[in-house]
VMD Tcl script that draws the C-alpha trace (Angstrom):
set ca {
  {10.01 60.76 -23.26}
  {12.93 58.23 -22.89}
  {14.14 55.44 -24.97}
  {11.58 53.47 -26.55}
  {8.97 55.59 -25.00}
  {9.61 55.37 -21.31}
  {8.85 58.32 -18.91}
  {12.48 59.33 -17.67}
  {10.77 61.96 -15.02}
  {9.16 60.69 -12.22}
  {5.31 60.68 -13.46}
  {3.62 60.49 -10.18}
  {2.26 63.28 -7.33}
  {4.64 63.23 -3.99}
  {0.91 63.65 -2.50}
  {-0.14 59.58 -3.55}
  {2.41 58.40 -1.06}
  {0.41 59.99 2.01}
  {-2.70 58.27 0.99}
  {-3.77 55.52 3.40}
  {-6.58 53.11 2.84}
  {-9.79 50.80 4.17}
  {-7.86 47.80 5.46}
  {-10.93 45.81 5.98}
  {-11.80 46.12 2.10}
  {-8.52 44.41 1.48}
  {-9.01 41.84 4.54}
  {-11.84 41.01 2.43}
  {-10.29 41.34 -1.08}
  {-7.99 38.16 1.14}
  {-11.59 36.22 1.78}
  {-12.99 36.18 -1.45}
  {-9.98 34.60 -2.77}
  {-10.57 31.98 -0.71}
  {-14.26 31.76 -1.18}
  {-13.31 31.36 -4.71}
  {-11.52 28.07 -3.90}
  {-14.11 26.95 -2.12}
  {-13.98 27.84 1.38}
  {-16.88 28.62 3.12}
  {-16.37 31.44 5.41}
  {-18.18 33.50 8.29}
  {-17.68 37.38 7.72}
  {-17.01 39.21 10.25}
  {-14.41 42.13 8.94}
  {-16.87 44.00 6.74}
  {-19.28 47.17 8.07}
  {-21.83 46.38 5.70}
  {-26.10 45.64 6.99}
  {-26.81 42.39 5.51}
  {-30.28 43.52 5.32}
  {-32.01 44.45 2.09}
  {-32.86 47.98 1.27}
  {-36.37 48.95 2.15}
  {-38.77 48.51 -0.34}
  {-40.54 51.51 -0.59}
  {-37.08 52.98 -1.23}
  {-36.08 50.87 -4.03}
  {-39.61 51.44 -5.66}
  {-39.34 55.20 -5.39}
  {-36.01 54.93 -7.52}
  {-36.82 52.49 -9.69}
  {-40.29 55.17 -10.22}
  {-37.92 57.77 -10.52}
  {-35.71 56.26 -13.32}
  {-38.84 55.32 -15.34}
  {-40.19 58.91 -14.71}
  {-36.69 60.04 -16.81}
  {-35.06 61.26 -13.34}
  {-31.68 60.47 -15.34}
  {-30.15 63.78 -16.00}
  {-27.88 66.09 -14.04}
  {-28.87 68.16 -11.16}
  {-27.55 70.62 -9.07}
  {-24.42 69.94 -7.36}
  {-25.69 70.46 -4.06}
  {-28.41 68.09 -4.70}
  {-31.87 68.39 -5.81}
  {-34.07 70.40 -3.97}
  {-36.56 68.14 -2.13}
  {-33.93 65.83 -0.80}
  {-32.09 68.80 0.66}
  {-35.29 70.38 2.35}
  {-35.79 66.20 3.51}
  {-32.34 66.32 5.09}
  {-32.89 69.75 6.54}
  {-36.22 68.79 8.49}
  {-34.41 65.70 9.49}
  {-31.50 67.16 11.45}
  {-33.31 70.37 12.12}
  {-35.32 68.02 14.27}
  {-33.36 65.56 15.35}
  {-30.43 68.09 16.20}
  {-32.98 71.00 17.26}
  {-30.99 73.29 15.70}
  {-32.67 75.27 12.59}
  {-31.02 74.35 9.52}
  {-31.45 76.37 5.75}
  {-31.38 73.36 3.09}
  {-30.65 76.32 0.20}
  {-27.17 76.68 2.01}
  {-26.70 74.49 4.56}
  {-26.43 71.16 3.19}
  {-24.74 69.37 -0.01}
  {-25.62 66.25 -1.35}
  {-22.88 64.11 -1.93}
  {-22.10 60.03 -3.40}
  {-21.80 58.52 0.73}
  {-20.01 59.66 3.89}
  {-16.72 59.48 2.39}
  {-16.70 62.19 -0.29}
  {-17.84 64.43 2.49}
  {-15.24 63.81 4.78}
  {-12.93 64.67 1.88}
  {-14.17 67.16 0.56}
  {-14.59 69.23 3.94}
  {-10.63 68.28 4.82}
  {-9.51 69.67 1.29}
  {-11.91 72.77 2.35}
  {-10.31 72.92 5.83}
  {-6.70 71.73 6.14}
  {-3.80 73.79 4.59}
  {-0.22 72.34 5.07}
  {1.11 72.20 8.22}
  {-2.23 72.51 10.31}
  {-3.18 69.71 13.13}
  {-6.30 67.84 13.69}
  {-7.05 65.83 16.40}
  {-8.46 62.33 15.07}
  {-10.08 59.41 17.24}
  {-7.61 56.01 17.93}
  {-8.98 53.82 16.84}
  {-10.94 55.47 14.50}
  {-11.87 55.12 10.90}
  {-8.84 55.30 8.77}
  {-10.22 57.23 6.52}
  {-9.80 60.48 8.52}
  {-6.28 59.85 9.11}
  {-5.37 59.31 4.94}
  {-7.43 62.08 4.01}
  {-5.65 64.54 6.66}
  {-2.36 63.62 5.51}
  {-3.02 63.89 1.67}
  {-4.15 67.20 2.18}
  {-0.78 68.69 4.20}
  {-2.08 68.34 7.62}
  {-1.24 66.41 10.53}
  {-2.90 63.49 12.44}
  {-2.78 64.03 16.14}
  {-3.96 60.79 17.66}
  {-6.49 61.00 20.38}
  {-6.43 57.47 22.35}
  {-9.69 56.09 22.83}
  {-9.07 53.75 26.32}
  {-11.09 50.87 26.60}
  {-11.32 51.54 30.25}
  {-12.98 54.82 28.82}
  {-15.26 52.94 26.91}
  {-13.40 54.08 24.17}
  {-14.67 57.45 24.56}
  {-13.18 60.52 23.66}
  {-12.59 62.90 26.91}
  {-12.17 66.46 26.87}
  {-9.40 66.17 29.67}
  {-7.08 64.07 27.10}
  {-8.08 66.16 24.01}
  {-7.32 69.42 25.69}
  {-3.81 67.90 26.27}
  {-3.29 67.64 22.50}
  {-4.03 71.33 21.49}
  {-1.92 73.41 20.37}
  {-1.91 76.89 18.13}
  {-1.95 74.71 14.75}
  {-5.26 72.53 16.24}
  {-7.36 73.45 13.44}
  {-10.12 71.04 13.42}
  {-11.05 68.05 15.92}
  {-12.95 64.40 13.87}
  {-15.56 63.27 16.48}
  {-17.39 59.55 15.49}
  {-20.64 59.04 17.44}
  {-21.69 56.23 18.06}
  {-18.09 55.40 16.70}
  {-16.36 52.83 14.62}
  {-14.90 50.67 15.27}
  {-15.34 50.68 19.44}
  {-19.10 50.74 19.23}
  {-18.80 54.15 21.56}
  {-21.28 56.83 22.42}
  {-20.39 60.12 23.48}
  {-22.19 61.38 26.59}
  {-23.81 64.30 27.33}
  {-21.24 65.41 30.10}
  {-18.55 64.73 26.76}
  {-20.60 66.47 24.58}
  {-20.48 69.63 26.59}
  {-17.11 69.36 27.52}
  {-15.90 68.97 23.82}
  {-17.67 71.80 22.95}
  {-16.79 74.37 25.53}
  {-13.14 73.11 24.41}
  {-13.53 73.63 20.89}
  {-14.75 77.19 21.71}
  {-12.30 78.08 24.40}
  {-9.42 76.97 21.37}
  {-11.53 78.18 18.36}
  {-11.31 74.79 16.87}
  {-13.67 73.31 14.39}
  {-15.31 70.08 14.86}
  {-16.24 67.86 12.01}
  {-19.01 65.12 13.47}
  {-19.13 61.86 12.06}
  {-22.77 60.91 12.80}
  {-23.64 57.71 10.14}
  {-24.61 55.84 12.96}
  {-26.80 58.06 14.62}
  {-29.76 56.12 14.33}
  {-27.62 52.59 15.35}
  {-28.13 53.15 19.25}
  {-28.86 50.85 21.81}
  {-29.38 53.38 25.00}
  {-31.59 56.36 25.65}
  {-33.98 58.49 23.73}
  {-31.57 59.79 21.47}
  {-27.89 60.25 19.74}
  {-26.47 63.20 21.15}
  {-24.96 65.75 18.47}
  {-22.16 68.39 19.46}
  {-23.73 70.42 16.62}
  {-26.82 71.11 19.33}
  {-25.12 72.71 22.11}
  {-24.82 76.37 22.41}
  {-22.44 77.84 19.91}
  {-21.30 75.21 17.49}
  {-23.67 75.12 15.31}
  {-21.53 77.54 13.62}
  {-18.08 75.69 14.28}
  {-19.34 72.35 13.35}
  {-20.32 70.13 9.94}
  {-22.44 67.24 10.42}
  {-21.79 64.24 8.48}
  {-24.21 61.32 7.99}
  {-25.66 59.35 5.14}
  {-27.78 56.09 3.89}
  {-25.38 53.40 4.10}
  {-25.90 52.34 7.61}
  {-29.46 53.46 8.38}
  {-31.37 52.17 5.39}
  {-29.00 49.58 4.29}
  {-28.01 51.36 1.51}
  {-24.16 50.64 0.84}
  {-24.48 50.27 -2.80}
  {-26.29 53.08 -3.51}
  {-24.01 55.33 -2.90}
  {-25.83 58.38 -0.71}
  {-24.42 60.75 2.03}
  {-24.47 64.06 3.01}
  {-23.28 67.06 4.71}
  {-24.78 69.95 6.79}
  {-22.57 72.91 8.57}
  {-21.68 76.61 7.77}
  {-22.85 77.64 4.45}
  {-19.39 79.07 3.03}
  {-17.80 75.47 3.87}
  {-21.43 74.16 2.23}
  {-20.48 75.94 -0.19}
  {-16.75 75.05 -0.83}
  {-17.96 71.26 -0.43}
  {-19.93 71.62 -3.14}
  {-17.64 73.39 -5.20}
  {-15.16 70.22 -5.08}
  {-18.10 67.58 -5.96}
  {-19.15 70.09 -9.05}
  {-14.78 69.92 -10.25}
  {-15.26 66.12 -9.73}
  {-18.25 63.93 -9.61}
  {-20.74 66.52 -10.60}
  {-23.47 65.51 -8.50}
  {-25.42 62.43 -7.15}
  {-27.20 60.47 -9.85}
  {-30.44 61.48 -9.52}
  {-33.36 58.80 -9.01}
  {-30.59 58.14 -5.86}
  {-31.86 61.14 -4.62}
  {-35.22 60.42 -4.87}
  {-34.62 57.19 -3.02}
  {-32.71 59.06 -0.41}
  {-36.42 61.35 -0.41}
  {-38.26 58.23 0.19}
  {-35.87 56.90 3.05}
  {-36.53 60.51 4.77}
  {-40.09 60.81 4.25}
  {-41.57 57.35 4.49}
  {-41.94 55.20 7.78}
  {-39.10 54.42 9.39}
  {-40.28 51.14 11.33}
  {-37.56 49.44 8.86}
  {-34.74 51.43 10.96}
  {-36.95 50.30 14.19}
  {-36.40 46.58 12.96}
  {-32.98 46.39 12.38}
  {-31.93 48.42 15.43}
  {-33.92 45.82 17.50}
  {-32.00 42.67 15.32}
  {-28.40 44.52 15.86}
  {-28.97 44.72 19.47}
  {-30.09 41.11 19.61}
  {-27.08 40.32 17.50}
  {-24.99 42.50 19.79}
  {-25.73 40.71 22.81}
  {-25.15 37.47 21.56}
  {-21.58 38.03 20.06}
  {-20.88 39.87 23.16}
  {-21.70 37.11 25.24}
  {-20.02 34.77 23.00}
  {-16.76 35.98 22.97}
  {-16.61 36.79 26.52}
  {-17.30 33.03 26.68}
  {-13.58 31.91 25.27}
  {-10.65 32.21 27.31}
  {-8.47 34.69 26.46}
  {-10.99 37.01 24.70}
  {-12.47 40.02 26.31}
  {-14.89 43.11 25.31}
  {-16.98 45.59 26.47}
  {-20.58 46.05 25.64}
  {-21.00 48.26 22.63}
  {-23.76 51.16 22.94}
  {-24.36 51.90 19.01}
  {-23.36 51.03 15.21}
  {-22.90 46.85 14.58}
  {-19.09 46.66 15.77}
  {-17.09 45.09 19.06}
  {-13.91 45.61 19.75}
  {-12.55 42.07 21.52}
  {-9.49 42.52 23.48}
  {-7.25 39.53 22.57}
  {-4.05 40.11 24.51}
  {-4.44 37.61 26.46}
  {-3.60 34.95 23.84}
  {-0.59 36.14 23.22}
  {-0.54 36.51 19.11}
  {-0.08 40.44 17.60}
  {-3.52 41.32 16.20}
  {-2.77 40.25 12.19}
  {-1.66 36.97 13.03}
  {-4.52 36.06 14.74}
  {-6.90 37.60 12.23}
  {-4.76 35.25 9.79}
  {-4.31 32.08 12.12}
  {-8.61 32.25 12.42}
  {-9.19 32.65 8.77}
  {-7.33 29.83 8.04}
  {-8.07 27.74 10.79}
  {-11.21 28.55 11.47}
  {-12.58 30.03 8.84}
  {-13.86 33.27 10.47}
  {-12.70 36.73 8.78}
  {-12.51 39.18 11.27}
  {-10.11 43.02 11.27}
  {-7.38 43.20 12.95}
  {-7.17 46.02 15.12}
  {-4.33 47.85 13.67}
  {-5.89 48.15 10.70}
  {-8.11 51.06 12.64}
  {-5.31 52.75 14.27}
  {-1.64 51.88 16.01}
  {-3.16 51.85 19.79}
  {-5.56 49.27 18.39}
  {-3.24 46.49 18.55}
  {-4.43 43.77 20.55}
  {-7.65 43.66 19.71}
  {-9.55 42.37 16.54}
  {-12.49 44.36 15.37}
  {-16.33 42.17 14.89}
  {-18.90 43.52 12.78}
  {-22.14 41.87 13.76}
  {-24.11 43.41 11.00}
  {-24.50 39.20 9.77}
  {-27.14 36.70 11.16}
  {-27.48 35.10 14.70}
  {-26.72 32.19 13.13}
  {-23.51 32.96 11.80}
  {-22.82 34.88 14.94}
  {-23.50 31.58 17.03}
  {-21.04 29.73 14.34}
  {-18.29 31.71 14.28}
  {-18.31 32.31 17.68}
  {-18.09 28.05 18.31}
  {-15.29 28.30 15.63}
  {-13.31 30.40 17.32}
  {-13.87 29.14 20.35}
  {-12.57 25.95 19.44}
  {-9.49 27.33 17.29}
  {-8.44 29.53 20.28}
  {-8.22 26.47 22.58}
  {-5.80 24.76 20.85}
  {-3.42 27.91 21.46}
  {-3.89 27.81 24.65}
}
mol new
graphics top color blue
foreach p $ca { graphics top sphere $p radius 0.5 }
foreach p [lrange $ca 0 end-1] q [lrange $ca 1 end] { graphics top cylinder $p $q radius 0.2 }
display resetview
């Protein structure tokens, strides 16, 4: 120790500086503090439902915490909620899945995309990571040694991710390839034809694929969310990631898993035991009860997103200036907003403060996102219809 107690030696890890964060958690860190003063906003910058959980959810925890379900449990999860998850994307995925060593448990999405990169990525190695994409992925790759190689997602693509262009970024050290279905923040949904060709790809290169699948159920076309896990041969080269957040409006509570090979099951598992232990458990029995019971709530708000979608859609291709494609799944468009001239933070700041509407800049997802501003419409028609005439009128006087 130095004089008077002072550290002489520099006390923190070189690895802190190449950890990113959630921009639109600060973007609305910025709106609070002006809620605070009294300024009524419209959120728009936030993936969050602003639906309640289902009931029969929130009565099987609440039965489960009276019942004394308020010890520890395995790591991996408790039994019953594994075998719940198993059926589930054995079914949905048609692919057979072993809940004993298959799938993990963990507190939301995010511990399981870091806990599978720390598994995965040794200094030095590449993987392959959708722009614009959740930042998330990109932080996490970096802090553990690897490197980010940016896939652009074109909007005349429909910000889909194409074989062709992927294939152009592999090289020997392409270790793993981050697929987002239906994908935030673009709203995107991976067709079959781009399903099959990312998989015979990630074969042909022996490349794993880590698929980011929380929206699954948030899909506004066809019968079903297509997983890469399901075609012939990756079932073995690929771990599913998906959770309660998004489907069952369950943000809060904390609940995500993981399914995929059972020696990276197991290594997953092995970093939640060294530092969270394992998922409180009347959470678990929730998550049971979200599996298990009806699922007409998902039904509901699918049919209230799409209405939602359709009229912020409409809406903003409305103003001058503003453009965006129609979204096929999760709660998010991506408005193209070159047109007015203004780099994608300063407009996001000029329309909080003028009109009062918090929205993410695009940047904030990735660097070819500039030029666009990100809108979650997981908030009310009316709100939608608000912000929308807000906007409208604050972009006119720019013009």
């Amino acid at each position: 120790m130095g004089e008077f107690g002072v550290m002489k030696r520099e006390l923190y890890s070189e690895r802190m500086g190449r950890l990113g964060t959630e921009s639109a958690f600060t973007v609305l860190a910025k709106a609070k503090a002006l809620e605070a003063k009294g300024i009524e906003l419209i959120h728009f910058e936030i993936g969050e439902p602003d639906f309640d959980t289902p009931k029969h959810i929130i009565d099987a925890a609440v039965e489960a915490a009276r019942n004394q379900w308020t010890h520890y449990t395995p790591s991996a999860g408790i039994a019953e909620l594994r075998e719940a998850i198993a059926d589930t994307v054995s079914e949905s995925r048609r692919i057979d899945i072993d809940p004993n060593r298959e799938v993990v448990v963990l507190p939301g999405a995010k511990p399981a995309i870091f806990n599978s990169l720390m598994a995965i990525v040794d200094s030095g190695d590449e993987v392959i990571v959708p722009n614009p994409g959740f930042p998330i992925y990109e932080s996490v790759v970096r802090f553990a040694g690897g490197e980010p190689v940016f896939a652009k997602l074109k909007e005349e693509d429909d910000f889909n991710m194409k074989a062709d262009d992927i294939a152009k970024l592999v090289t020997e050290k392409t270790k793993v390839i981050i697929i987002n279905s239906p994908e935030n923040p673009c709203g995107s949904v991976l067709q079959k034809s781009d399903v099959e060709a990312l998989a015979e790809l990630a074969i042909e290169n022996d490349i794993f694929v880590i698929s980011d699948e929380v929206y699954c159920k948030i899909f506004y076309e066809g019968d079903e969310c297509l997983s890469i896990a399901s075609e012939p041969g990756m079932k073995e080269r690929t771990l599913i990631i998906d959770g309660f957040s998004k489907t069952y409006a369950m943000t809060g509570w904390r609940l995500g898993y993981a399914v995929g090979p059972a020696q990276l099951i197991e290594y997953i598992t092995q970093l939640q035991t060294n530092s969270t232990s394992c998922v409180n458990a009347f959470v678990q029995k929730g998550g049971v009860a979200a599996l298990r019971g009806p699922q007409d709530c998902v039904t509901e708000m699918v049919a209230k997103y799409r209405e939602r979608r359709d009229t912020i859609v409409q809406g903003l291709n409305e103003i001058d200036g503003i453009s965006c494609r129609m979204p096929r799944g999760a709660f998010y468009v991506m408005a193209n907003i070159r047109d007015l001239g203004k780099p994608s933070n300063e407009l996001m700041e000029h329309l909080m403060k003028e009109a009062r509407v918090v929205t993410l800049p695009g940047p904030a997802m990735g660097s070819y996102a500039e030029g666009y501003l990100r809108f979650s419409y997981a908030t009310s028609i009316e709100n939608i219809k608000e912000g929308i005439k807000r906007i409208e009128t604050t972009v006119s006087k720019l013009q």
